[in-house]
VEXZA-876709 format. One line per 8 residues: number of its first residue (from 0); their letters; for each residue x, y, z of C-alpha. Coordinates in steps of 0.25 Angstrom, whole numbers. Example, Ala and Ser with C-alpha at 12.3 -4.5 7.8 and 13.67 -1.06 7.14 Angstrom:
BEGIN
0) as) 49/-18/31; 55/-4/29
//
This chain:
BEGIN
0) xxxxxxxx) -100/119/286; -85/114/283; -80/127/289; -88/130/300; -83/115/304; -68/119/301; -68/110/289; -64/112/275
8) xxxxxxxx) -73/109/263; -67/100/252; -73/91/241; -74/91/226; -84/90/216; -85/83/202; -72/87/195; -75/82/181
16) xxxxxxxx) -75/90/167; -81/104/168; -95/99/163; -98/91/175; -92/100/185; -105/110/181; -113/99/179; -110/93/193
24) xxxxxxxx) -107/106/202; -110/116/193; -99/127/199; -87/117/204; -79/128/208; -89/135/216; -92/120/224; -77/119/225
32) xxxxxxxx) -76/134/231; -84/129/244; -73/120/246; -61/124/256; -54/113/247; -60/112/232; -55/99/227; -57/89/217
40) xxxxxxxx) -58/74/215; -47/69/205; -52/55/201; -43/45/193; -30/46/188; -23/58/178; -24/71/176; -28/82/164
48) xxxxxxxx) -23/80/151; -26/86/138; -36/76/135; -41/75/149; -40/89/156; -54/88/165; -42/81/176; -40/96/178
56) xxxxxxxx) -52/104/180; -56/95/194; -45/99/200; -42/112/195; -56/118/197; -53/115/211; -40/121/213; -45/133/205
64) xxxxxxxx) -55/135/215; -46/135/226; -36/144/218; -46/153/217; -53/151/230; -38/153/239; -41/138/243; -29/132/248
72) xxxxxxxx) -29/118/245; -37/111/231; -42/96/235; -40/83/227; -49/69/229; -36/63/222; -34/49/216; -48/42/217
80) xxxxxxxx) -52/33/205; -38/33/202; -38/19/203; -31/8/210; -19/10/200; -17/24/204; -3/26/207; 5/36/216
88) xxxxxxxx) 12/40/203; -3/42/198; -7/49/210; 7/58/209; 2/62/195; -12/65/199; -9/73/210; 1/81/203
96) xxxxxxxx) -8/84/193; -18/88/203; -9/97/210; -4/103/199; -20/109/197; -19/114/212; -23/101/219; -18/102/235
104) xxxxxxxx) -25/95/243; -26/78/239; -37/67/246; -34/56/239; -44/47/236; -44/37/243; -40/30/257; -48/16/256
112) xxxxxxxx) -48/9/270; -54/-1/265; -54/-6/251; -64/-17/251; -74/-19/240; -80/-10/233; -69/0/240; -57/-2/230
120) xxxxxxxx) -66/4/219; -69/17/224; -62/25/218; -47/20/220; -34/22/222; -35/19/236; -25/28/243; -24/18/256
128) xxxxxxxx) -17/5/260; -23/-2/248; -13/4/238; 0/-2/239; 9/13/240; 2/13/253; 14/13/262; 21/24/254
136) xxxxxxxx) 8/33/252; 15/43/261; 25/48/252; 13/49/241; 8/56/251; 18/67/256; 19/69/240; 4/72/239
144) xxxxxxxx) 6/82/251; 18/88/246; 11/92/232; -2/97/241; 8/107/249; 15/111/237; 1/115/230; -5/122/242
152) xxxxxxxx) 8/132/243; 4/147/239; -7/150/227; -9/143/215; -4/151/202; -11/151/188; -16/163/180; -26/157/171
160) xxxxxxxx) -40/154/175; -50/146/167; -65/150/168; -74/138/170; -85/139/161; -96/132/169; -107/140/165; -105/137/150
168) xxxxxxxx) -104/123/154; -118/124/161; -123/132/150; -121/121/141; -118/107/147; -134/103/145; -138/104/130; -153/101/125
176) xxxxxxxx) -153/91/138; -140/85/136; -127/85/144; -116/94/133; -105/86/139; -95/92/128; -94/106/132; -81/115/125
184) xxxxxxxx) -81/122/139; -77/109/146; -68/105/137; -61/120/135; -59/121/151; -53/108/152; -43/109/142; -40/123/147
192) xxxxxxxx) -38/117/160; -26/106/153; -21/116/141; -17/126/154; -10/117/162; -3/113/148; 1/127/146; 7/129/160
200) xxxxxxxx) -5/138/164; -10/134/177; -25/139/179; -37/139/188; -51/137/187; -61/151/188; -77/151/189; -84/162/186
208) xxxxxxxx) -88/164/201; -75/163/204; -71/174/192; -83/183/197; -76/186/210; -61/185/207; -53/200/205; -49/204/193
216) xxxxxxxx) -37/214/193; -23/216/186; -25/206/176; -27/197/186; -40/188/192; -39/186/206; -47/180/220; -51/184/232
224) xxxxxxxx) -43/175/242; -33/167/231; -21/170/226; -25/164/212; -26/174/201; -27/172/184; -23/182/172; -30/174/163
232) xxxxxxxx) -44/168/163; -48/158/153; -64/154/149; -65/143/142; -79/143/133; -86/153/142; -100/153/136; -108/160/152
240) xxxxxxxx) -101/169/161; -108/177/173; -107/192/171; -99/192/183; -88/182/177; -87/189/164; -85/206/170; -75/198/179
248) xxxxxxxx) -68/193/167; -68/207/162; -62/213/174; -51/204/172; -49/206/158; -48/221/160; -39/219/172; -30/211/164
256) xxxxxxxx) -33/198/163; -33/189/153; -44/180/147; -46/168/138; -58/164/132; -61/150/125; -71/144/115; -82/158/116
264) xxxxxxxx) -85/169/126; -95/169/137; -108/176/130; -119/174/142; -120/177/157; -125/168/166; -136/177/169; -145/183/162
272) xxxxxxxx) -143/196/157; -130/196/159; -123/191/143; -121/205/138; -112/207/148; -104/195/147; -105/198/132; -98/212/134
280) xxxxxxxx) -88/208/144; -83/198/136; -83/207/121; -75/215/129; -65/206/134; -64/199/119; -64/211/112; -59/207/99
288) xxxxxxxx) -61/196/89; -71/187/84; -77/175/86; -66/166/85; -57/175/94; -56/188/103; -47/196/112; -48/210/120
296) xxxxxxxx) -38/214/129; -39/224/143; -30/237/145; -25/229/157; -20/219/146; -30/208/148; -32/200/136; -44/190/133
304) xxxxxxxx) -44/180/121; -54/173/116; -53/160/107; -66/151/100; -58/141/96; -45/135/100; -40/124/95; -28/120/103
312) xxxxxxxx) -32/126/116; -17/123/122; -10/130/111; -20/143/112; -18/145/126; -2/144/124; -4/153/114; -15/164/120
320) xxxxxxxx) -15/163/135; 0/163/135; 0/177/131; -9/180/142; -1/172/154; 12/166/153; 11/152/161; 15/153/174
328) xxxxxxxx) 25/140/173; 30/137/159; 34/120/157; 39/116/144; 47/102/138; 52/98/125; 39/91/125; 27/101/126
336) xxxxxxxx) 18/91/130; 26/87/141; 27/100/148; 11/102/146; 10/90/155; 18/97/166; 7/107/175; 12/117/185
344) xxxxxxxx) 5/123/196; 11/137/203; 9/140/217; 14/151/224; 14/159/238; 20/172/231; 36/169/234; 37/152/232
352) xxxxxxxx) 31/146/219; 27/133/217; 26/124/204; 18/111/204; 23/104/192; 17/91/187; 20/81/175; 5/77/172
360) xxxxxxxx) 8/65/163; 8/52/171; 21/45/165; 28/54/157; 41/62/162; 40/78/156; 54/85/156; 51/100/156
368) xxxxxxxx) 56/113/157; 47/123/169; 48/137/168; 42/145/180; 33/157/182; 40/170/175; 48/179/187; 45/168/198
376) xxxxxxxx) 59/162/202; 69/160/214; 73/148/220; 66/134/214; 64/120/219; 58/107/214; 49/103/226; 49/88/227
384) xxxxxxxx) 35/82/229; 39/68/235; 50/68/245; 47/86/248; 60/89/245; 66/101/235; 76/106/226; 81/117/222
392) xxxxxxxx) 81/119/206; 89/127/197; 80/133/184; 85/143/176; 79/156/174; 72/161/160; 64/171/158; 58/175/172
400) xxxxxxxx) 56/158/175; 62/149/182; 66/135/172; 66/121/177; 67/108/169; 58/99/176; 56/83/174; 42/78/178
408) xxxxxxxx) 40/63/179; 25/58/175; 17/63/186; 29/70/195; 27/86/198; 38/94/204; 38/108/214; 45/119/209
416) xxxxxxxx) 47/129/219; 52/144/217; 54/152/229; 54/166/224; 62/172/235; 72/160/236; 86/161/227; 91/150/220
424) xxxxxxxx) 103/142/228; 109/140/214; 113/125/216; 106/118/205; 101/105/205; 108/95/210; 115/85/200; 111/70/200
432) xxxxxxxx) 124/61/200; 128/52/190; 125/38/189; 137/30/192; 132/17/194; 118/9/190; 114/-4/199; 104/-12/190
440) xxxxxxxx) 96/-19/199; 90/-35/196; 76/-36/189; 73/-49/200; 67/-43/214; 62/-49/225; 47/-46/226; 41/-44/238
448) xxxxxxxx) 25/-42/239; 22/-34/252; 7/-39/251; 2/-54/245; 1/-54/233; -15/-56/226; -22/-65/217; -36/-60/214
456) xxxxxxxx) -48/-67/214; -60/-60/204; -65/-72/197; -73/-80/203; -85/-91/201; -97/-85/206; -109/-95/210; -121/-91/217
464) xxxxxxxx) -126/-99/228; -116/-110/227; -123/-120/232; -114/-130/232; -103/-122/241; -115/-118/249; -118/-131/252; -104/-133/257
472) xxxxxxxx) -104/-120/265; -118/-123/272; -124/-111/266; -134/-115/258; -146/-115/265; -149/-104/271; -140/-94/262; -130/-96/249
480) xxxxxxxx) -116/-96/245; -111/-88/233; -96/-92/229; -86/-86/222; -75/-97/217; -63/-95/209; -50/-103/207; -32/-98/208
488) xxxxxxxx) -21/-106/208; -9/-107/217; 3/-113/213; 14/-117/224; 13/-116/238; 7/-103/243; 4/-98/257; -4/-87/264
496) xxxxxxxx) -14/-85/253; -26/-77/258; -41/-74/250; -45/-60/250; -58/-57/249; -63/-43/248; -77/-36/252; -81/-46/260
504) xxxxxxxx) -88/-46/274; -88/-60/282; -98/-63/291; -103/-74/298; -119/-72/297; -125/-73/312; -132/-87/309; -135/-96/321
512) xxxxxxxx) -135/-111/322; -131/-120/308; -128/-107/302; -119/-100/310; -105/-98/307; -107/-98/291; -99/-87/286; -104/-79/275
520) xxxxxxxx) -89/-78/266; -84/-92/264; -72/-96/254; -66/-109/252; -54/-112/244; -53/-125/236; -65/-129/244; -60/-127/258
528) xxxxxxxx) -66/-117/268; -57/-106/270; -57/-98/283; -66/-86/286; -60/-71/281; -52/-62/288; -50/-47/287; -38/-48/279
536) xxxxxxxx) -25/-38/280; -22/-38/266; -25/-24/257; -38/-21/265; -41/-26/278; -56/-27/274; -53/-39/265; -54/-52/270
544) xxxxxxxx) -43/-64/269; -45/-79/270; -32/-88/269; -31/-97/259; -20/-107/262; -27/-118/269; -34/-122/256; -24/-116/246
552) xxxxxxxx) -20/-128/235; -8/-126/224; -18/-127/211; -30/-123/210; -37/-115/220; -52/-112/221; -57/-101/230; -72/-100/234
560) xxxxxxxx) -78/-87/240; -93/-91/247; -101/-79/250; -113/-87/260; -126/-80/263; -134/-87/275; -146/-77/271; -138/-64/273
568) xxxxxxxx) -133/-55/261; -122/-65/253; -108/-59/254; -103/-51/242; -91/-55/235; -83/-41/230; -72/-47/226; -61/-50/220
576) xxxxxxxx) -53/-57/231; -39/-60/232; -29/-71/236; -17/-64/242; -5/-71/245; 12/-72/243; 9/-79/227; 11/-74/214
584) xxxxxxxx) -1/-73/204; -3/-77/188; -19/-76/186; -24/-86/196; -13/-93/200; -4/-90/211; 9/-93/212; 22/-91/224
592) xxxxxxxx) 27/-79/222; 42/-77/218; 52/-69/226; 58/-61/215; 52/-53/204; 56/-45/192; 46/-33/189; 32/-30/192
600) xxxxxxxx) 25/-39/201; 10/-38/192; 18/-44/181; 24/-57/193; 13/-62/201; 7/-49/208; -2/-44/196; -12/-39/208
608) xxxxxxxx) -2/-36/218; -4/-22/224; 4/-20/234; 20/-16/238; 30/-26/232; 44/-27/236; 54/-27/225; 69/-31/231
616) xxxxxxxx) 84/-35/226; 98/-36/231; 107/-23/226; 122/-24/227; 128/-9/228; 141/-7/226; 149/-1/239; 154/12/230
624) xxxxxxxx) 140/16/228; 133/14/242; 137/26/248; 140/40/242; 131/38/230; 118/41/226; 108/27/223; 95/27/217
632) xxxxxxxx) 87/14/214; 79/16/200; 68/9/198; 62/8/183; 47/6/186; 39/4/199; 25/0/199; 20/9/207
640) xxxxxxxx) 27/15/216; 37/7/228; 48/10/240; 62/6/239; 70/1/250; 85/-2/252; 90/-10/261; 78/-9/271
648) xxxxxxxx) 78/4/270; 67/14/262; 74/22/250; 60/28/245; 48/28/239; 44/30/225; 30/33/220; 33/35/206
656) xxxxxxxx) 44/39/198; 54/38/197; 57/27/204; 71/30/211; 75/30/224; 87/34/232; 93/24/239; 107/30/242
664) xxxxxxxx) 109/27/256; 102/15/257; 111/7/249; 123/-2/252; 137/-7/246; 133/-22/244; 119/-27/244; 108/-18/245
672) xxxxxxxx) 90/-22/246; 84/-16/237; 67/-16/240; 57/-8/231; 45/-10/236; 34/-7/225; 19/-4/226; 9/-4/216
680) xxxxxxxx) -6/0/216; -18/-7/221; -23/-8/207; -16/-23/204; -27/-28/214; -39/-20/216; -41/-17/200; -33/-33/198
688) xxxxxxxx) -25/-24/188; -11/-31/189; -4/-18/186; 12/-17/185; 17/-16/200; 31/-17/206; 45/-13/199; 47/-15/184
696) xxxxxxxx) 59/-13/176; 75/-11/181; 79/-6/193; 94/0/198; 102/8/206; 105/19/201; 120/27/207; 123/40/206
704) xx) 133/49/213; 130/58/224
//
């Protein structure tokens, strides 16, 4: 239907450990093959580890199907149930991650017009104006489409393919009635999956439908319509294989190929009448051995092994499969764990090469050493993923493989690209000039909230059918009043203070006579009527506002809510509701708010602020350095992400680290503005989780010569 209509299909199934995939779609990749776009859903934040490598097999499965398929793009439902908390630094990392396995094509989940009520808990982040980096989403943006361009360029490269061993799974996920939830085969592919990438092996996916119609020649399997292809095919606890499956895995064995089998050998058909066969084929391709272990080689030079029991999967595959296939990229550190963490992907049209590279720990910086694929070299550039800018590098050649040291940040990747037909300009790198002068800036700022600052209100007093406050509303008889009361305390003079109540729909029921005109949403404060809500214009224009300062008192301050039926369904109170105002904020009590500061706003009066903060101070620069020399401001920890501006005018934006921003140009002899506008996440006030936001620690200018 979708391409009779000009339309491309796209979706994604249930991406969870193996078992459920065949519980719940049986075949995922034969679903995902209908797809003109197979994709995933990659819900919450993180990614594959050794103790956790399921966060690989949702979205590799469907970048292996597009691999093998020749689909061109591989899509992501990204970020949902994330959480409010979910930084741009955390969504770098994520994507990366999600690249890295073949991901080219992002939806992120998602844009919230409203975020009323039931709303802010549906799945969040919210990727609209309710998170505070809204005004600066565009360069998070231009990075997201940046690493989609890179990953659709040319043909993915691997060599290795892992054979999923549904039909073992189905075989032997029900036992005696009950659900066998602890299957070796589940746990074998998923740890394949994370030992691979540790190794440097990138790899793909195979189903046996798949495997039935791929070619099989020159040591090499192959698909009609992809450029994808694999020398080695791995089956991890195979216990059922078609007949088809099994004589196309002799046809690759005897071409050449190479085959690794794990944990036993598949023994049964999944027809009847058809075991002797698999039987046959596979004594012939693990000719010799035992039990324990078994091996055959082809007179093309194909080799099969065959391994029970392994102990330390990782080390065995170092071991075994590396004298099958040398990785295609080689990463390596003075800590071995470190370079493990650092997963490349290869892409290539035949004549330029690219190299995704990521750094999959959140925080931590990896120093390595990259070593490309054997007799691929020419000219090679680091590709820059946020301003699109590149540079030429200078490795050094050894042994057919172009050498780069590469330092990753938590999260970061980098683009290297060789052209195979371009010569090296033989400049080199460019050398960072040396510091000549450091400018230690104040710890005292003058803070500037963008937005008011919040005081939220989630305990109340509930009574049902107050009657006494009833009784002064007139809404006793017919109908009742339900109140919510609860208490703050202003100290000082304080203006412009508004209620916010969320989730709430005011109405003026259609009574006639001595009725008319009662509303149905009534607050008082200190047991003064307070004026009818209004759609208010602060974080979501669905909320409603009522001003507070007619009836505000220094002291103690009590708030009632009334919610009036006059025979109609009573209102609901969602809740929580806020008072929003220019205060500062210790538990109950609000205070004026200061104009300086000295580090994060949670930890000074704003615990629930979510929003952009201006953090600003006066710099002197000395005239030597104003001009002719370069100037960057250093910032030592930015809660989340934020904007410098110098002099009025924009230096940068900074998402994540580091936090450093050029401001040569910008700068002055004399006195010089400088502004860092900081935003944090919505978390502070839609999770009340009052979360370290704003700048922390020391601050300078840091000059070095051009």
């Amino acid at each position: 239907w979708c391409s009779q209509h000009g339309l491309e299909y796209i979706g994604h199934t249930l991406e969870d450990p193996l078992f459920a995939q065949v519980r719940t779609q049986g075949n995922q990749a034969r679903v995902l093959e209908q797809m003109d776009r197979p994709g995933a859903d990659y819900l919450g934040h993180g990614v594959g580890t050794k103790d956790n490598p399921f966060r690989i097999l949702g979205i590799k499965c469907a970048s292996s199907v597009a691999h093998v398929t020749g689909k061109p793009r591989v899509m992501v439902e990204a970020f949902g149930a994330s959480g409010h908390g979910h930084t741009l630094a955390d969504r770098r990392l994520d994507l990366n991650f999600m690249a890295a396995l073949g991901v080219n094509m992002v939806i992120p989940h998602a844009f919230y017009y409203s975020f009323v009520g039931l709303r802010k808990t549906d799945w969040p982040p919210c990727e609209f104006y309710h998170a505070p980096f809204w005004p600066w989403y565009r360069k998070w943006a231009d990075y997201v489409g940046r690493v989609c361009l890179v990953q659709t360029q040319g043909h993915h490269v691997s060599g290795v393919a892992i054979l999923s061993p549904i039909k073992t799974i189905a075989l032997n996920m029900v036992r005696s009635g009950q659900m066998n939830h602890d299957l070796i085969q589940d746990r074998l592919y998923a740890q394949l999956s994370d030992r691979l990438l540790r190794l440097h092996y990138d790899f793909d996916y195979l189903d046996e439908s798949q495997l039935e119609r791929a070619r099989a020649e020159d040591s090499m399997l192959s698909f009609e319509g992809s450029e994808e292809s694999y020398r080695v095919i791995i089956m991890p606890a195979l216990e059922v294989i078609s007949r088809f499956a099994a004589e196309k895995l002799l046809q690759f064995f005897r071409s050449g190929g190479h085959i690794i089998a794990l944990g036993c050998l598949p023994q049964e058909a999944d027809r009847r009448g058809e075991d002797a066969r698999v039987r046959e084929i596979m004594a012939e391709i693990f000719a010799e051995g035992d039990d324990q272990w078994r091996e055959g080689r082809s007179e093309k030079g194909g080799r099969a092994i065959f391994a029970a029991e392994v102990e330390d999967l990782q080390g065995w595959l170092a071991e075994n499969l590396g004298q099958l296939l040398e990785p295609d990229v080689i990463v390596e550190g003075d800590d071995p764990q470190a370079a493990e963490d650092v997963i490349c992907s290869h892409r290539t049209d035949g004549r330029v090469h690219l190299f995704f590279t990521v750094n999959r720990r959140e925080h931590e910086p990896v120093q390595v050493t990259w070593r490309g694929p054997k007799d691929v070299t020419g000219r090679i550039e680091e590709w820059d993923l946020e301003t699109g800018q590149t540079r030429e590098l200078a490795p050094r050649l050894d042994a057919g493989r172009h050498v780069v040291n590469l330092r990753l940040d938590g999260g970061e990747a980098k683009v290297l690209h060789i052209d195979s037909q371009a010569e090296p300009s033989g400049k080199g790198l460019p050398v960072e000039g040396r510091v000549v002068h450091v400018i230690e800036l104040g710890e005292l700022w003058q803070f500037e909230p963008l937005a008011p600052n919040v005081l939220i209100l989630d305990d109340f007093r509930f009574l049902a059918r107050d009657v006494q406050l009833g009784e002064k509303l007139g809404t006793n008889l017919p109908g009742q009043a339900n109140s919510y009361t609860t208490q703050f305390v202003v100290q000082g003079r304080l203006e412009g203070l508004r209620l916010i109540l969320d989730d709430m729909v005011p109405d003026l029921p259609s009574h006639v006579g001595f009725l008319s005109g009662r509303r149905n949403i009534e607050v008082l404060l200190n047991g003064q009527l307070l004026p009818a809500p209004t759609l208010s214009s602060w974080m979501d224009p669905y909320f409603l506002e009522i001003p507070l300062d007619e009836h505000l008192q220094v002291g103690d301050n009590t708030l009632q809510i009334a919610l009036i039926s006059l025979l109609e369904e009573i209102p609901r109170f969602f809740g929580p509701a806020y008072i929003i105002g220019r205060f500062e904020v210790e538990g109950r009590v609000l205070k004026p708010a200061r104009p300086a500061m000295s580090g994060l706003w949670n930890e000074n009066g704003y615990p629930y602020y979510s929003g952009i903060a201006a953090y600003s101070q006066k710099v002197e620069i000395p005239s030597k350095y104003a001009s002719g020399a370069k100037l960057t401001l250093e910032l030592d920890k930015v809660y989340d992400c934020c904007r410098v501006v110098v002099n009025g005018q924009e230096a940068g934006v900074r998402l994540w680290r580091p936090w450093a921003v050029d401001i040569s140009g910008l700068v002055k002899a004399g006195a010089n503005e400088i502004r860092v506008e900081v935003a944090n996440t919505a978390t502070n006030l839609f999770d009340k989780n009052p979360r370290a936001a704003g700048l922390a620690g020391p601050a300078r200018i840091v000059i070095r010569e051009r």
